[in-house]
C-alpha positions in Angstrom: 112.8 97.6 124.9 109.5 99.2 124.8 108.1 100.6 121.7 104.3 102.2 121.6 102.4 102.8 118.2 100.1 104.9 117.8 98.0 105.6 114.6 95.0 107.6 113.1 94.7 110.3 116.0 92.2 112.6 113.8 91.9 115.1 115.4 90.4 113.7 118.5 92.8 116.0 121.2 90.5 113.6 124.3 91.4 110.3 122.9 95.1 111.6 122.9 95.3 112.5 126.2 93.8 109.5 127.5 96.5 107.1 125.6 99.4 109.3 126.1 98.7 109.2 130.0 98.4 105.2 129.2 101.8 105.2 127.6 103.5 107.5 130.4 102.4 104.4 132.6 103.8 102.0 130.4 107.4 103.2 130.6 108.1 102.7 127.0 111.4 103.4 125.0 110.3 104.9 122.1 106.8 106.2 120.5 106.3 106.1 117.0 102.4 107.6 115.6 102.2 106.9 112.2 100.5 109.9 110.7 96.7 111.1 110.1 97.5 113.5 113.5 94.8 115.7 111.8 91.6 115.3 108.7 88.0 114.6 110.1 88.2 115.6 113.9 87.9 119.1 115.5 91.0 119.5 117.0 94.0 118.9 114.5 96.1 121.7 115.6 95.8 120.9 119.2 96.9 117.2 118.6 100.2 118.3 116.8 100.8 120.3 119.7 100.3 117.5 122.2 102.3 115.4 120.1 105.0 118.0 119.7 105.2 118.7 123.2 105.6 114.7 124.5 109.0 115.0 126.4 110.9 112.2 128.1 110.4 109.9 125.1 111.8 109.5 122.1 109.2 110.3 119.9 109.0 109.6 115.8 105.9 110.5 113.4 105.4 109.6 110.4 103.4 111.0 107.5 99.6 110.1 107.0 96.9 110.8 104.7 95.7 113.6 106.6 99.0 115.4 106.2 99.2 114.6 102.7 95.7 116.2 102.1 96.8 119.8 103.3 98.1 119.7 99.5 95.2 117.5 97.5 92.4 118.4 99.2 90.3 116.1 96.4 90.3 113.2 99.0 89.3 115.2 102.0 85.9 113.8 103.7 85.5 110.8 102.2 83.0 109.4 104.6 80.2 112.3 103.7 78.4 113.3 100.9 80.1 114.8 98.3 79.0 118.6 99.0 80.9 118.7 102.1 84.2 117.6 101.5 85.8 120.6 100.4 83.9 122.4 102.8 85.6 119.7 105.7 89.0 120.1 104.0 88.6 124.1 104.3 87.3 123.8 107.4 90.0 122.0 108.9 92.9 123.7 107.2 91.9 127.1 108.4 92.4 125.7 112.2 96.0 125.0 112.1 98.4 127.0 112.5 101.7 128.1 109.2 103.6 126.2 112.0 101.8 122.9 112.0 101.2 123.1 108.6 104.9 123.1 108.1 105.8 120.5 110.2 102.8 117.9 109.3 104.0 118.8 105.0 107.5 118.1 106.1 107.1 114.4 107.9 109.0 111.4 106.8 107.0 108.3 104.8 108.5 105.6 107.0 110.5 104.6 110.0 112.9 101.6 111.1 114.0 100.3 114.7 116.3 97.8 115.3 115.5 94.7 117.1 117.2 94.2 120.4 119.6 91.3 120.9 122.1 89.3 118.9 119.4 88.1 116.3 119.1 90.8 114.5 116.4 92.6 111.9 114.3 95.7 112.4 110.6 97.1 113.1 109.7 99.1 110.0 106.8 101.7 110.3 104.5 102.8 107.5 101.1 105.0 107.5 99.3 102.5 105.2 102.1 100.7 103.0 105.3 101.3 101.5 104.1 102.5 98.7 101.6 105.6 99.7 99.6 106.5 102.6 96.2 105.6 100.7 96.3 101.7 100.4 94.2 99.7 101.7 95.0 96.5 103.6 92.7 94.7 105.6 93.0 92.6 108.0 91.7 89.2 106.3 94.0 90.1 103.2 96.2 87.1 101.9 99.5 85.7 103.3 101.3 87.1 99.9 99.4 90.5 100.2 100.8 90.9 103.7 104.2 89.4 102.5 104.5 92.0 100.0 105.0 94.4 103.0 108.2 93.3 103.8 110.4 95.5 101.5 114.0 94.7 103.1 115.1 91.4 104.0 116.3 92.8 107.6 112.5 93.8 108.0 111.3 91.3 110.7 107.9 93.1 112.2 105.7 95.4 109.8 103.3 98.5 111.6 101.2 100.0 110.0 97.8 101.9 110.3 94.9 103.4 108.1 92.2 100.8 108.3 91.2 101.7 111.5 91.0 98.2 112.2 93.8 96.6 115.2 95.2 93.3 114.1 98.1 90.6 114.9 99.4 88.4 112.3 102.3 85.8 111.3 103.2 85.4 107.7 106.3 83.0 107.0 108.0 84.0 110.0 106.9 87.6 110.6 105.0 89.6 112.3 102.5 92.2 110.6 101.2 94.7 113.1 98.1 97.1 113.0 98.1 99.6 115.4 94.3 100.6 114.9 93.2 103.9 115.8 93.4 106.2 118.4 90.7 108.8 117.3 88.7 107.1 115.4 88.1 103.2 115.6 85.8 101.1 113.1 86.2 97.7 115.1 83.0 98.5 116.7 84.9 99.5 119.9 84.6 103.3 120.5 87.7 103.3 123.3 90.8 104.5 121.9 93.7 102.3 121.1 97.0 101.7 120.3 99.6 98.7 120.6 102.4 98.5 123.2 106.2 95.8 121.9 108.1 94.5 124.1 111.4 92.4 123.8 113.5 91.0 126.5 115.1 88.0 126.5 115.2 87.4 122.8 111.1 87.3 122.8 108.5 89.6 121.4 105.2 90.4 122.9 102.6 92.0 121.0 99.6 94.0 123.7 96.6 95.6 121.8 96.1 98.3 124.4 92.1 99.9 124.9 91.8 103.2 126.8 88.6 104.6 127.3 87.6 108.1 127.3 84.3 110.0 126.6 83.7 109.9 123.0 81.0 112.9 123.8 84.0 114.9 124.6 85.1 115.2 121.2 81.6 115.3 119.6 80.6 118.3 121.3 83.8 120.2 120.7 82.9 119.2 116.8 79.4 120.7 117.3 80.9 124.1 119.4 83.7 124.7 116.5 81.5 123.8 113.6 82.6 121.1 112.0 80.8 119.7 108.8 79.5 117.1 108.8 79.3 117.1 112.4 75.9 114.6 112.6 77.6 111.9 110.4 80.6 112.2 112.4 79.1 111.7 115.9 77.0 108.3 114.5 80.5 107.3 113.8 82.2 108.3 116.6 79.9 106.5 119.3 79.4 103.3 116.9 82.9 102.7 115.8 82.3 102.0 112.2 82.9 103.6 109.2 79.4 104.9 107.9 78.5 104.5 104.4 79.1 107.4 102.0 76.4 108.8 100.8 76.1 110.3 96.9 75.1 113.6 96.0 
């Protein structure tokens, strides 16, 4: 069994299509995104489309920030200055369709996948935690942070996305996953990625996949459509970092 994850797509329609022609290549079993399709990129409505159009595999997405912000904008843009957020969150809204808006308002918070084999357990999917699609867990956060994941005993791998930030790690005999970004890294890495499970044989492997595509793609569709922002966003698009918010 094959399972991709991909996270954190923001709007960023060129970083898609470079992944998802990655992941055709890969032959995998299942694809699971979990969430933030759209919020802070130019091209929301056309990622749900993508992603609604993937045939061949079987396909689960989960709920992210970004869909939970079509209905508290408060949060929108948190990376600019205050003035803009609403104007962002507006913005962005206005370009999608009744039809994505439906279907992003009506995802599921979480997913599970059983584990191959005799042994037993599952993979369980979240956007950011169990508990909301907000939280923030980084990657050097303590073993009983990172255990605290782990809602079901069954749950043998944890996935999840939001920082931005790709990681591996084993706490007490598990495995917690973060699948990074796809649209908009801040591991200083600009390529796209996303992380590719296998099992066979009873064994796990865990492959942080990096694609590259041309970030400038996506930066000048932001300028041509008028995004806010759009000057903060590019600095953070070709750096890969998360740029300091600034105060009104």
């Amino acid at each position: 069994m094959r399972v991709a994850v991909l996270s954190d797509i923001h709007g960023n329609l060129a970083a898609l299509q470079a992944v998802l022609a990655d992941v055709r290549e890969q032959k995998v079993d299942e694809l699971v995104v979990l969430g933030d399709l759209v919020s802070k990129g130019p091209e929301g409505n056309e990622v749900v489309e993508a992603i609604r159009g993937i045939s061949r595999t079987r396909t689960t997405v989960i709920m992210g920030g970004g869909e939970e912000l079509l209905a508290a904008p408060g949060r929108a843009g948190d990376c600019l200055p205050n003035s803009q957020r609403l104007a962002l969150y507006i913005w962005e809204k206005e370009r999608l369709t009744e039809e994505s808006i439906q279907y992003l308002t009506a995802l599921p918070y979480s997913h599970r996948v059983l584990l191959p084999g005799d042994a037993g357990g599952q993979i369980a999917f979240y956007h950011a935690s169990p508990w909301n699609t907000v939280e923030i867990i980084n990657p050097d956060a303590p073993n009983h942070v990172l255990e605290k994941l782990f809602v079901r005993t069954e749950d043998r791998i944890v996935c999840y996305g939001h920082i931005h930030r790709p990681f591996v790690r084993f706490v007490g005999g598990r495995v917690v996953v973060n699948a990074g970004s796809v649209g908009q890294p801040f591991d200083g890495d600009p390529r796209a990625c996303y992380f590719l499970l296998s099992f066979q044989g009873g064994r796990c492997s865990f492959e942080l996949r990096k694609i590259p595509y041309d970030v400038n793609v996506t930066i000048n569709m932001a300028r041509r459509t008028g995004m806010p922002g759009v000057e903060v966003y590019a600095e953070m698009m070709r750096n890969a970092m998360y740029p300091l918010a600034s105060q009104d």
